[in-house]
N, C-alpha and C positions, 0 to 999 in steps of 0.2 A: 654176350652178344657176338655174334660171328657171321661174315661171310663167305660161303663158299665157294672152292673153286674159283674158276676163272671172271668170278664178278670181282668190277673195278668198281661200280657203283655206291659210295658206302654214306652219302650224306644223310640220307633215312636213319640208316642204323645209327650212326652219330649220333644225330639230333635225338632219337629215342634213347639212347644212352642215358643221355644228358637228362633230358623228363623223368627217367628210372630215377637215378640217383636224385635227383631236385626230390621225389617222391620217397626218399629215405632208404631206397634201394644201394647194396654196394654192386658196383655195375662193372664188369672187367671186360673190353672191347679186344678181341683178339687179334681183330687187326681182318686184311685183305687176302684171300686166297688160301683161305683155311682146309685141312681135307679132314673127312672124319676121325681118323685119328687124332692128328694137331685139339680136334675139339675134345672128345674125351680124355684126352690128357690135360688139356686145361680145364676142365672139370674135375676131373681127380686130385689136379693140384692145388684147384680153389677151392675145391671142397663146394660147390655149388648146387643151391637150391634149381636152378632155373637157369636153362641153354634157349635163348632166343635164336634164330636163325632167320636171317635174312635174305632173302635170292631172287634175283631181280636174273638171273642168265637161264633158267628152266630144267636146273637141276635138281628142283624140291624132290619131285618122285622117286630119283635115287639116292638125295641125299641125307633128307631127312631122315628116311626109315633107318638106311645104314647107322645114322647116327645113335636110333632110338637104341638099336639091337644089339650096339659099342658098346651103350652103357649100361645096356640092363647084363650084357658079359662079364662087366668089369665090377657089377651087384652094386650100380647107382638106379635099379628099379624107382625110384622115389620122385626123380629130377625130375622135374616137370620143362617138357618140352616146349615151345612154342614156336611158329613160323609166319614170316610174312615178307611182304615182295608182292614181286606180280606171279601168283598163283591162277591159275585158271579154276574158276568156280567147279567145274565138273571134276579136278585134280582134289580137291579137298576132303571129300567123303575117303578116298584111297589112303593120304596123309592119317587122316584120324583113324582109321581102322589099322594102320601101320604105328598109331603109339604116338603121335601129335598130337597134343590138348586142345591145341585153339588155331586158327588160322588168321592171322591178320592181314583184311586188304589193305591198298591205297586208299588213301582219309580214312583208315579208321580214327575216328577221335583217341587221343593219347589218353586222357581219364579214363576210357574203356579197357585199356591195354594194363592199365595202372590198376584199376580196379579188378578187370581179371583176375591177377599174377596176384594180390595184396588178399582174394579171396580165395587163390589156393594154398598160397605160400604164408604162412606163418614169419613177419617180417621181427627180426631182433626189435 
C-alpha cells in the first residue's frame, strides 16, 4: 500500500491496510510520499503479490502507469496493480488501459476490495 507523491492524506490507506491484513492479507504500508521508484523497490524487496496505490493529490495519470511499466522493467509482469483515491470517473478507462486492474472509488465497500484482490491473488 503506497502513497504517492506529495499526498499527506493517508487515513484511507491505513484503514484499508488494516481490513487487508484482518482479511489474512500480509499488508506492508510504505508509508507517505512515495515516488515510483521507492515503490518498485519495495516490491522487489517484499516480493509482492499486489501494489495498492492510493492518491487523493491527482497524480493517478502519471503515476500509476509509470509504476505499472517499473515493474513490468524490473520482470514483476505478474503484480497486480490496483488504485484508488479520488479518481475522476472519466481518468479510469486510461489507468486500465495503462496496466491498473481495478480502480477503487470513495465507499467502495472494503469486502469488494477484499474480494477483488482474494479472486486475483492466490492468498498463502
Amino acid at each position: 500500500m503506497v502513497k504517492p507523491g506529495l499526498d499527506g492524506h493517508d487515513r484511507g490507506a491505513k484503514l484499508l491496510a488494516r481490513v487487508l491484513s484482518e482479511a489474512g492479507m500480509e499488508v506492508i504500508y510504505t508509508g507517505l510520499r512515495q515516488t515510483p521508484e521507492m515503490v518498485v523497490q519495495a516490491a522487489l524487496q517484499e516480493d509482492v503479490d499486489v501494489v495498492g496505490i492510493s492518491s487523493l493529490s491527482g497524480v493517478h495519470n502519471t503515476f500509476f502507469p509509470k509504476v505499472v511499466k517499473m515493474l513490468e522493467d524490473k520482470g514483476l509482469k505478474d503484480v497486480l496493480v490496483v488504485g484508488g483515491g479520488i479518481i475522476p470517473e472519466e481518468d479510469i478507462p486510461f489507468l486500465k488501459e495503462n496496466g491498473v486492474a481495478e480502480v477503487f472509488g470513495p465507499g467502495t465497500p472494503t469486502e469488494e476490495i477484499v474480494a477483488y484482490i482474494t479472486g486475483k491473488v492466490k492468498l498463502n
